[in-house]
C-alpha positions in Angstrom: -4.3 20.0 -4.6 -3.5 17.2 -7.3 -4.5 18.7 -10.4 -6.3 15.7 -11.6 -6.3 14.9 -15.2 -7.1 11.0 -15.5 -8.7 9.9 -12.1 -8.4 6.2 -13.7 -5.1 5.8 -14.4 -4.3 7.3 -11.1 -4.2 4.4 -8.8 -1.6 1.2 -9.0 -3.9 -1.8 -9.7 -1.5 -4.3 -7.9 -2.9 -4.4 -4.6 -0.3 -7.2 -3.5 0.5 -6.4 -0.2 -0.9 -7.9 2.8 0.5 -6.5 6.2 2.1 -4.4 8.2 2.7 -5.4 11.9 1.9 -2.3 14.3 1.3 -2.2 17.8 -1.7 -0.6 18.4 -5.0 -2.7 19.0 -8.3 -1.3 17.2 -10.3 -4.6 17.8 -13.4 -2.7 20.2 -13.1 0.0 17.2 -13.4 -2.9 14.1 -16.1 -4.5 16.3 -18.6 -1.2 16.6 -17.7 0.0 13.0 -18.8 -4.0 12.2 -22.3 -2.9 13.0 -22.4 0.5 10.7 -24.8 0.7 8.0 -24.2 -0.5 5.1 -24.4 2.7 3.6 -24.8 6.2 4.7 -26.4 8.9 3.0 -23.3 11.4 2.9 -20.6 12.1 4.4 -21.2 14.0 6.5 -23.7 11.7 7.8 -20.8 9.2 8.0 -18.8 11.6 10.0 -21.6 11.9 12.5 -21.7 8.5 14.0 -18.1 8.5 14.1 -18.0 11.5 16.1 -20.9 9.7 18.4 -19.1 6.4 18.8 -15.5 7.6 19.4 -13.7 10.5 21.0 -10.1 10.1 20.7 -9.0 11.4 17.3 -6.7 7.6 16.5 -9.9 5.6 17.2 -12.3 8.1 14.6 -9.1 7.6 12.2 -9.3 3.6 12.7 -13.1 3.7 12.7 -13.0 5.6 8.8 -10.2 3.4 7.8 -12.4 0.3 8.1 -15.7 1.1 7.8 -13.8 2.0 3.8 -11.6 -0.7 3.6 -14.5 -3.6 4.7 -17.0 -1.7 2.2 -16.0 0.1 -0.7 -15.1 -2.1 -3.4 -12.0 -1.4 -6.0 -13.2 -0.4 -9.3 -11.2 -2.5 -11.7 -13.2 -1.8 -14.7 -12.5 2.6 -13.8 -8.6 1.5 -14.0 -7.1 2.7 -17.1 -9.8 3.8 -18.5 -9.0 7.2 -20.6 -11.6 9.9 -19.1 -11.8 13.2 -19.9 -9.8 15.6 -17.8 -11.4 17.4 -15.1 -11.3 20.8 -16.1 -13.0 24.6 -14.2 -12.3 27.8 -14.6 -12.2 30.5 -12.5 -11.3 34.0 -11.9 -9.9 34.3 -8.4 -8.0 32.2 -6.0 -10.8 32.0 -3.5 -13.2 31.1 -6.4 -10.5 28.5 -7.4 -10.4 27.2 -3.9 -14.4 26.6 -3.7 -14.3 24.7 -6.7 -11.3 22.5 -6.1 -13.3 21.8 -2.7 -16.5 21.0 -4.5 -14.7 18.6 -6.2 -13.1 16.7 -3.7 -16.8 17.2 -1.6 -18.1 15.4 -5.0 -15.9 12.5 -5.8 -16.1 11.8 -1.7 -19.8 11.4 -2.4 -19.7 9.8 -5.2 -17.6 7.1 -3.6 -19.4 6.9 -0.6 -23.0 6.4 -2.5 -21.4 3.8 -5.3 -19.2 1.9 -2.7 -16.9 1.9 -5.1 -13.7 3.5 -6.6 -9.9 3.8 -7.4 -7.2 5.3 -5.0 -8.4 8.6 -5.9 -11.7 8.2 -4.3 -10.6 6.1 -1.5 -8.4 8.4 -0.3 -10.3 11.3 -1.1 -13.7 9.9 1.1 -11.2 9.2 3.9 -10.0 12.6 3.5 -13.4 14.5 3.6 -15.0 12.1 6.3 -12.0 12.6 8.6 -12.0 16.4 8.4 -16.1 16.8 8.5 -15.1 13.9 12.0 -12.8 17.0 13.3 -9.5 15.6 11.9 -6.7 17.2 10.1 -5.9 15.0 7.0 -4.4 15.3 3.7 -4.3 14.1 0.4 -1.3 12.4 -0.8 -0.6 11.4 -4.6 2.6 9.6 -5.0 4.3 6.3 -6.7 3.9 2.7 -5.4 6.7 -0.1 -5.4 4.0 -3.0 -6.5 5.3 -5.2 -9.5 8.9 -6.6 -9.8 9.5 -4.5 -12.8 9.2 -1.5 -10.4 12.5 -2.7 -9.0 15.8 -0.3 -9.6 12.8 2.3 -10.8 13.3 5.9 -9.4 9.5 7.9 -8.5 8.0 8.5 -11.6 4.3 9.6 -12.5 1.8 9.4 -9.8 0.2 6.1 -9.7 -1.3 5.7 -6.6 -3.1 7.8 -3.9 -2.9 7.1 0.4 -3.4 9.4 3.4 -1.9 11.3 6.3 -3.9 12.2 9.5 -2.5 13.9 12.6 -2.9 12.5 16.0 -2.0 13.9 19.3 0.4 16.5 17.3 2.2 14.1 14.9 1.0 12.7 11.5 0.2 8.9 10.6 0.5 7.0 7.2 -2.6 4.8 6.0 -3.5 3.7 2.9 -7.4 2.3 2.7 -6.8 1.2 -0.9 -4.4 -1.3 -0.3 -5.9 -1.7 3.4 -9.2 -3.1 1.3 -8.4 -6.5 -0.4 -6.6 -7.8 -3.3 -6.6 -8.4 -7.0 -6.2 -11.9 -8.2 -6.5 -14.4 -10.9 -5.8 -14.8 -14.2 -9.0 -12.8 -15.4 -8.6 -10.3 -12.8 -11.2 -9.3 -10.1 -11.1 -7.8 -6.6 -11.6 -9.8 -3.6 -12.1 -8.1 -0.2 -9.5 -8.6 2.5 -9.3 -6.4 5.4 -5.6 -5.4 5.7 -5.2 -3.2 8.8 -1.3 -3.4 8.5 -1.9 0.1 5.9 -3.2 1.5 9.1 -0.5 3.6 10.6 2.5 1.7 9.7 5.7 3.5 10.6 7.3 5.5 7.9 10.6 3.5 7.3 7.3 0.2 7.1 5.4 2.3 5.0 8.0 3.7 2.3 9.0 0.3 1.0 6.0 0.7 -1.2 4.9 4.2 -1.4 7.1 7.2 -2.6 4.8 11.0 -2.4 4.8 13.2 -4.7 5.6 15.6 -2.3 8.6 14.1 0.1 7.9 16.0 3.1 5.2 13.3 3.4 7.9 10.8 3.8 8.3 11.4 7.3 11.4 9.7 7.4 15.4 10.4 5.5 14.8 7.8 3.2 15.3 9.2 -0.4 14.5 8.5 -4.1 17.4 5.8 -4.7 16.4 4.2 -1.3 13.4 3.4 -3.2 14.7 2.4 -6.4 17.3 0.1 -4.9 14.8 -1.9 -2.7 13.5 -5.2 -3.1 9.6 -5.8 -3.4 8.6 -6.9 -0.8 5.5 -8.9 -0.5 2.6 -9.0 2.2 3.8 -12.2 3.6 6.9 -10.3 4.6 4.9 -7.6 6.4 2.4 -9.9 7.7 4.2 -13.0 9.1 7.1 -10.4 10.3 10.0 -11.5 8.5 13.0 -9.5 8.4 16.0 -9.6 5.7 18.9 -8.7 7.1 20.8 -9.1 3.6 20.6 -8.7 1.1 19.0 -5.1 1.2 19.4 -4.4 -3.1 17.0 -5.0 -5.4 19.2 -5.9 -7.9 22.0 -8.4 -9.0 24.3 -8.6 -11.9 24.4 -12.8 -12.8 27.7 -14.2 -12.3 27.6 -17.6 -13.2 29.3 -19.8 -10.4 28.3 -17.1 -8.2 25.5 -17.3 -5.4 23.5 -14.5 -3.2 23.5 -14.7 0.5 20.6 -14.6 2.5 20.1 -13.8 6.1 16.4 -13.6 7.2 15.1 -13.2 10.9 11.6 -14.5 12.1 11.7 -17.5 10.6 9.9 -20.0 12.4 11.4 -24.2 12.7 10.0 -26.4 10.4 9.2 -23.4 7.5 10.0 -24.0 4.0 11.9 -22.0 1.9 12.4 -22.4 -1.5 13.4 -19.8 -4.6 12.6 -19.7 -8.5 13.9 -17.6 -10.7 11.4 -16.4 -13.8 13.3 -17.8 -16.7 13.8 -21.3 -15.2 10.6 -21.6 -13.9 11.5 -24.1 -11.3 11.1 -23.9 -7.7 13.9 -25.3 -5.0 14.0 -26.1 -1.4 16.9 -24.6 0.5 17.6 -26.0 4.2 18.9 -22.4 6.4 21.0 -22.8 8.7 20.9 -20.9 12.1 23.3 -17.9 12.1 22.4 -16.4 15.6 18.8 -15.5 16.3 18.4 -15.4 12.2 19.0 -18.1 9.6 21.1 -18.1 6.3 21.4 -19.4 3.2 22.5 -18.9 -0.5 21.5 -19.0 -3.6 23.5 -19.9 -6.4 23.7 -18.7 -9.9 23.8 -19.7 -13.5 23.8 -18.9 -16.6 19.8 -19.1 -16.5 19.7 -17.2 -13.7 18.0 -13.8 -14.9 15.0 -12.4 -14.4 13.2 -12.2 -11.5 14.4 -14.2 -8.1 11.3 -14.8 -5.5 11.6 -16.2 -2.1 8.9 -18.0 -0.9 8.3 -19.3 2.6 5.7 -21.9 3.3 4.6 -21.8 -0.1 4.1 -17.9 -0.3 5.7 -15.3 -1.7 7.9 -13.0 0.6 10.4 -11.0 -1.6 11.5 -10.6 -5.0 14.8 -9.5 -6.5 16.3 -8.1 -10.5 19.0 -10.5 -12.0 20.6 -9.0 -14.8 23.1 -10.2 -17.3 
């Protein structure tokens, strides 16, 4: 149980990510959750007509996931916003027990009724439907990888919230936060955009962006400096399936007169790649060149080369990098 003492603060607001390619089509599920209500009056009663429509536990899983994602809206004006901590006492561990579950039954309805939250009540309705659908699910707090100053950053304090649910005897990552939309603009505000690539993505997919709190729900030997050493990735990565080769850091020291080699896979003829870095504010076209079934290029450095190094294909942001001095 997370002890919860800012619900707010707990989610990343940076919901930047846009894809993950899996396998696995859900477009019969997507189509009958389409027709849901628009709201249901618990959940419980949410459970219900999942457990009507669906029998095999992935599809009940997909159908919560997007019925969530498509209609619960991310509460930018609950982010950051200093709340009071949720506090009960009690004088046994069973009595303990029932209250933490009130709790979680409480924010699941609260979230379901408003259509609206942070990661904590995302993940906490997915959570409650699941198990009321017959599904074993957890809870799982953790850090994100979400802004370029998160690069060459161990785990830290929780920011961010997602799920696990086990299917046919093995657990699967989703996160109906980020699998809801985006945040944009310069005054920001959430826009909804279904992202089913936070729908079971595999856990070497999955970990570029989310660290738990508790790393048995890694499900894979990736560790802490794994995370810290990556790059961000962005959704246009994920989504378009693009795959760096090299470099696989995060991070550069600037060497003026040196460059950084690229080697990317997936990258389609006649797609344009170009690179700024954040103090020079300029963007440049690079022309790969084939290198087997990837493509290559470099990137050269100067003595304004610091700050943050994005690639960009086709206009859109795929990856960013730490130059240092």
């Amino acid at each position: 149980m997370l002890n919860i003492t800012n619900i707010s603060k707990l989610c990343t607001v940076l919901l930047l990510f846009s894809g993950f390619a899996h396998a696995q089509d859900f477009s019969k599920v997507d189509a009958t959750v389409k027709k849901y209500p628009a709201t249901f009056a618990d959940p419980a009663a949410f459970a219900a007509k999942v457990k009507t429509d669906f029998k095999r536990d992935d599809e009940k899983a997909r159908a919560i996931f997007t019925w969530i994602a498509t209609n619960v809206k991310y509460d930018l004006a609950a982010y950051g916003v200093n709340e009071k901590p949720v506090a009960y006492s009690y004088k046994t561990e069973q009595e303990k027990l029932e209250k933490q579950k009130k709790f979680k039954e409480d924010l699941a309805a609260k979230t379901l009724k408003s259509k609206k939250g942070v990661c904590e009540g995302y993940s906490t309705l997915f959570m409650i439907v699941a198990q009321k659908a017959g599904l074993e699910a957890v809870f799982i707090p953790g850090t994100s990888k979400s802004h370029p100053t998160h690069i060459g950053k161990a785990p830290g304090a929780s920011d961010h919230a997602w799920n696990a649910v086990k299917i046919d005897g093995k657990w699967k990552l989703l996160d109906c936060t980020w699998g809801a939309g985006v945040v944009t603009g310069e005054k920001p505000a959430f826009a909804f955009k279904f992202n089913d690539g936070y729908f079971f993505a595999e856990p070497d997919v999955f970990f570029l962006n989310h660290y738990p709190d508790d790393k048995q729900w890694l499900l894979t030997n990736k560790t802490e400096d794994d995370f810290a050493n990556l790059p961000l990735y962005f959704g246009n990565y994920l989504s378009e399936g693009y795959e760096f080769i090299s470099p696989t850091a995060g991070t550069f020291t600037n060497k003026p007169g040196g460059v950084i080699s690229f080697k990317i896979k997936n990258i389609n003829p006649g797609d344009k790649v170009h690179y700024a870095f954040s103090q020079e504010k300029k963007y440049n076209q690079v022309n790969p060149v084939t290198d087997g079934d990837a493509v290559g290029f470099t990137v050269p450095l100067t003595a304004k080369s610091t700050g943050t190094l994005t690639i960009y294909i086709n206009q859109k942001s795929v990856a960013a990098y730490r130059i240092i001095k």
